[in-house]
C-alpha positions as CSV (number, residue, x, y, z in Angstrom):
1,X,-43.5,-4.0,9.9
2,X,-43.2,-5.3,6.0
3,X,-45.1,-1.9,4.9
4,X,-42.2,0.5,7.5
5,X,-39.5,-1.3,5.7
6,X,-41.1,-0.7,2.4
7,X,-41.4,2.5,2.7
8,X,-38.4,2.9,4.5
9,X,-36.5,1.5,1.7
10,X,-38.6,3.5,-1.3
11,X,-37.0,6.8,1.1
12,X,-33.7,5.6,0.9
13,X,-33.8,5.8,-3.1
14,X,-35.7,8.9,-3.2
15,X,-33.0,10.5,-1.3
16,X,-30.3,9.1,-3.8
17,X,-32.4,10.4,-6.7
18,X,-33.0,13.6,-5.5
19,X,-29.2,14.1,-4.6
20,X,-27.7,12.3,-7.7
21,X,-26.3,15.6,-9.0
22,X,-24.5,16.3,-5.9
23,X,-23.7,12.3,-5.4
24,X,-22.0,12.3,-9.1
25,X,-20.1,15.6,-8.5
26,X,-18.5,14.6,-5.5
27,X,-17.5,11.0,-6.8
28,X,-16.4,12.5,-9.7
29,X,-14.0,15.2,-8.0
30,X,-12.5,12.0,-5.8
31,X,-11.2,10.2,-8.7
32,X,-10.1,13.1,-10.1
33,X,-8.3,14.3,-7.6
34,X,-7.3,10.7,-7.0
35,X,-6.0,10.5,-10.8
36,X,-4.4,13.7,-10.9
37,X,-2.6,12.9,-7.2
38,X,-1.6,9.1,-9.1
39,X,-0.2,10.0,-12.4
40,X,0.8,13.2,-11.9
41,X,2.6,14.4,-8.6
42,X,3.4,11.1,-7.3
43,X,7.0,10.0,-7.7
44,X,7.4,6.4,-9.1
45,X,8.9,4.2,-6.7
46,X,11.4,1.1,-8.1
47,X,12.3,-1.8,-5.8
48,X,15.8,-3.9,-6.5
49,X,15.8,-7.4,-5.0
50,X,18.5,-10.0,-4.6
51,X,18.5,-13.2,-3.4
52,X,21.2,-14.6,-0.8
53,X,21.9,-18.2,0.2
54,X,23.6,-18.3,3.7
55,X,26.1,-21.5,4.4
56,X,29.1,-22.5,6.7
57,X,32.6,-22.9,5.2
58,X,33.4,-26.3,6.3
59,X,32.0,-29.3,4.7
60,X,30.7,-32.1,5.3
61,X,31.5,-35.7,4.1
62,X,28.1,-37.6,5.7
63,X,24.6,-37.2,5.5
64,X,24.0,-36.6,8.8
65,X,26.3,-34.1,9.3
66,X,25.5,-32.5,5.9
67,X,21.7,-32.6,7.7
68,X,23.0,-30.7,10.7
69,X,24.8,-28.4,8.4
70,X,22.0,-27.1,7.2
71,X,20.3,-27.1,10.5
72,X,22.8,-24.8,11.5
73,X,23.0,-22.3,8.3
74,X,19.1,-21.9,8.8
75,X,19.9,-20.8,12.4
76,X,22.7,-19.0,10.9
77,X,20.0,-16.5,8.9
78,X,18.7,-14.6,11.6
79,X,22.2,-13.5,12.6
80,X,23.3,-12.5,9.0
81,X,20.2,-10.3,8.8
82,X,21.4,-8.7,11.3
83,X,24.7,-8.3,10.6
84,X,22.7,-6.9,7.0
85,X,20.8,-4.1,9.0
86,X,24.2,-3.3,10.8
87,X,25.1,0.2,9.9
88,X,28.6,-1.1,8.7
89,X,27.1,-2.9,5.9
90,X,25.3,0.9,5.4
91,X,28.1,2.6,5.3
92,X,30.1,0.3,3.0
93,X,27.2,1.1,0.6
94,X,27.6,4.4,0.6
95,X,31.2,3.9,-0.2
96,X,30.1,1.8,-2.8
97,X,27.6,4.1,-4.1
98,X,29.9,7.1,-4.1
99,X,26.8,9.3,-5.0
100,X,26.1,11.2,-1.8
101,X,23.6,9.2,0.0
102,X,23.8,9.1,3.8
103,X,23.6,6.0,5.8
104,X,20.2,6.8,7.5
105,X,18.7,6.8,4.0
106,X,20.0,4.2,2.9
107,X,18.9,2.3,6.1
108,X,15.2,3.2,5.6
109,X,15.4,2.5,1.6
110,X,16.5,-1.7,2.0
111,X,14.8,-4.1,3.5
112,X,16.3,-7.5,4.8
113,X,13.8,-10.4,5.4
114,X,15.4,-14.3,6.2
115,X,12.8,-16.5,5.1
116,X,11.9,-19.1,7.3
117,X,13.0,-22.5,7.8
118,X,15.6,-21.2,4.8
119,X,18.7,-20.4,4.7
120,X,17.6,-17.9,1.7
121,X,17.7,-14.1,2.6
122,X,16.2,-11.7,0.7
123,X,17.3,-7.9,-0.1
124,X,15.4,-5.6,-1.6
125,X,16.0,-1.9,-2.5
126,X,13.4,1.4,-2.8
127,X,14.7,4.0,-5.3
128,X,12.7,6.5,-7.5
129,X,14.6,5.5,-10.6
130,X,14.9,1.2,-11.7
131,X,18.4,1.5,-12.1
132,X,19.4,3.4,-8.8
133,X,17.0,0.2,-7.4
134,X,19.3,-2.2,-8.7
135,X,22.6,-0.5,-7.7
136,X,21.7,0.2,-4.3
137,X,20.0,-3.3,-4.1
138,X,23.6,-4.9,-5.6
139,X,26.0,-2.6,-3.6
140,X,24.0,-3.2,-0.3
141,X,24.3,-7.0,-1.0
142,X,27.6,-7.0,-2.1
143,X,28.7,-4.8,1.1
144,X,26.4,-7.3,3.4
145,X,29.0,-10.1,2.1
146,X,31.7,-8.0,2.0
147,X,30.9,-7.3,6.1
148,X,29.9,-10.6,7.3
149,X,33.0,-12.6,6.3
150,X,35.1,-10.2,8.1
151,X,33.1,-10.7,11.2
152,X,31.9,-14.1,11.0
153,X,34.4,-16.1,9.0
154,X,32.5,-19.7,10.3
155,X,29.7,-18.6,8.0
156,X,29.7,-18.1,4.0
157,X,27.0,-15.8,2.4
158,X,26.2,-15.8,-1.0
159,X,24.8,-13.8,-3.6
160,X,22.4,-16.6,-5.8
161,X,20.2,-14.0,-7.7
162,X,21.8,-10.0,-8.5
163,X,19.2,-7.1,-9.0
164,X,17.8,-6.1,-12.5
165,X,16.7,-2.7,-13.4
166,X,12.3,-3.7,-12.8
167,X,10.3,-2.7,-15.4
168,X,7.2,-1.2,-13.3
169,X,7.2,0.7,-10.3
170,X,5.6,-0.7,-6.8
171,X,3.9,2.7,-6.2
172,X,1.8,3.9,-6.5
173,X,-1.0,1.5,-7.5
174,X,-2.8,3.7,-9.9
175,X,-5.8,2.1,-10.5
176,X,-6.2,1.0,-7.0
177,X,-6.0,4.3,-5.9
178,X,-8.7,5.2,-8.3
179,X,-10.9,2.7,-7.2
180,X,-10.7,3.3,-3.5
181,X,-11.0,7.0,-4.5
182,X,-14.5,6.1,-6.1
183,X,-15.4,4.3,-3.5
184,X,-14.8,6.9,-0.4
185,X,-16.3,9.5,-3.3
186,X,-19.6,7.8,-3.6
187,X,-20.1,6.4,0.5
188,X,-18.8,10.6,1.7
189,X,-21.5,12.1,-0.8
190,X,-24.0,9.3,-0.2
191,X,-23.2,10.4,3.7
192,X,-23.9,14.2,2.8
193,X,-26.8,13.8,1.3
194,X,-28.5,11.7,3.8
195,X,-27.4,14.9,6.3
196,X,-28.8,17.4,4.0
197,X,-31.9,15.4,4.2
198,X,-32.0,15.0,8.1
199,X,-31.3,18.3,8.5
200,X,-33.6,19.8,6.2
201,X,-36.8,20.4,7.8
202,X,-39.2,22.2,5.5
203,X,-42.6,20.6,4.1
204,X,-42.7,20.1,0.6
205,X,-44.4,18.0,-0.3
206,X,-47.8,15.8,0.9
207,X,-45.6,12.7,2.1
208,X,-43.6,15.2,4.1
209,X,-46.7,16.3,5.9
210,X,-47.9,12.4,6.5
211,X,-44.6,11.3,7.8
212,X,-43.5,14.7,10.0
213,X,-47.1,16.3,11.2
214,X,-48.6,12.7,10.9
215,X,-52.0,14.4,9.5
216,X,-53.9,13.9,6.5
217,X,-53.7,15.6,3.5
218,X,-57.3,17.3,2.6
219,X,-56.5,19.0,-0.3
220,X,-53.6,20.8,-2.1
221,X,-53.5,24.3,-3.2
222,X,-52.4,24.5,-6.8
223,X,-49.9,27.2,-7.9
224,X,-51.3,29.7,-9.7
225,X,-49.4,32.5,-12.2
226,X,-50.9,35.5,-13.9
227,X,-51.0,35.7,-17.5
């Protein structure tokens, strides 16, 4: 069973070395392609983010009640994120952002998450340039406030932390996509040339004749070229 495995294994490499011109072309043409896809076609894409703070307008003198007043503004947070992804607070943006954007755009490009057990609610903005991030991540923000004290005036929401232009883009991840592009590269060609191999029937060589006819090898007939 030791000896099967042995040999076994021995085949595996054998198969690798044999195809290591066609394993190495193929991996190489992944990260290439993956490269060229990453730095080249690719649009960048920015992401704005602003912190709000939700809270209620009347206040509290004792503990307790302060207690329950925050109770309540964490309760609070899951209705102001949805009064955020409200397509009133959408359209005020585009108001805001005078610059031809429709509302379904700007819908899919923001992203409202409450933050559990908080009353912190963060915004954050998609755009393929840093500073259109951090004007539509402002503008949205400043039209979710704008919106939810005219609908809910028992509630205050606040803007703690404004969007800056980000330095880096969030995609794509190009060396991640190079390294996942290696990776596929190397298990595909790996994959084709184990096929090539269990496809390919032909006798070459003496092991081929031990392990496919199961028959000893007498004696080999040596090539032979004329002068």
């Amino acid at each position: 069973m030791g000896q099967e495995n042995d040999i076994d294994f021995t085949g595996f490499f054998e198969v690798l070395n044999k195809e290591k011109g066609m394993i190495a072309i193929v991996t190489i043409f992944f990260v290439l392609f993956s490269a060229v896809l990453s730095f080249f076609i690719l649009k960048p894409t920015y992401q704005g983010h602003v912190t709000v703070i939700i809270g209620r307008n009347d206040t509290k003198s004792t503990t307790n009640e302060q207690y329950n007043d925050v109770m309540m503004s964490q309760n609070l947070t899951k209705t102001y994120a949805q009064i955020a992804e409200s397509r009133s607070v959408a359209s005020k943006t585009v108001d805001k952002l005078a610059n031809g954007t429709k509302i379904d755009a700007i819908s899919s490009a923001v992203t409202v998450t409450p933050q559990t057990g908080t009353q912190i609610i963060d915004i954050t903005a998609n755009a393929k340039s840093p500073e259109a991030a951090a004007d539509l991540a402002n503008d949205f923000s400043d039209s979710f406030v704008e919106v939810s004290k005219a609908v809910y005036t028992a509630g205050d929401a606040r803007i703690i932390d404004r969007a800056t232009a980000p330095k880096a883009p969030i995609k794509p991840k190009k060396l991640m996509n190079i390294a996942v592009a290696f990776i596929l590269g190397l298990f595909v060609s790996i994959g084709i040339a184990f096929l090539k191999e269990y496809m390919d029937k032909t006798i070459k060589t003496q092991e081929d004749i031990k392990r496919h006819l199961d028959l000893p090898v007498i004696g080999v007939i040596p090539n032979y070229e004329e002068d």
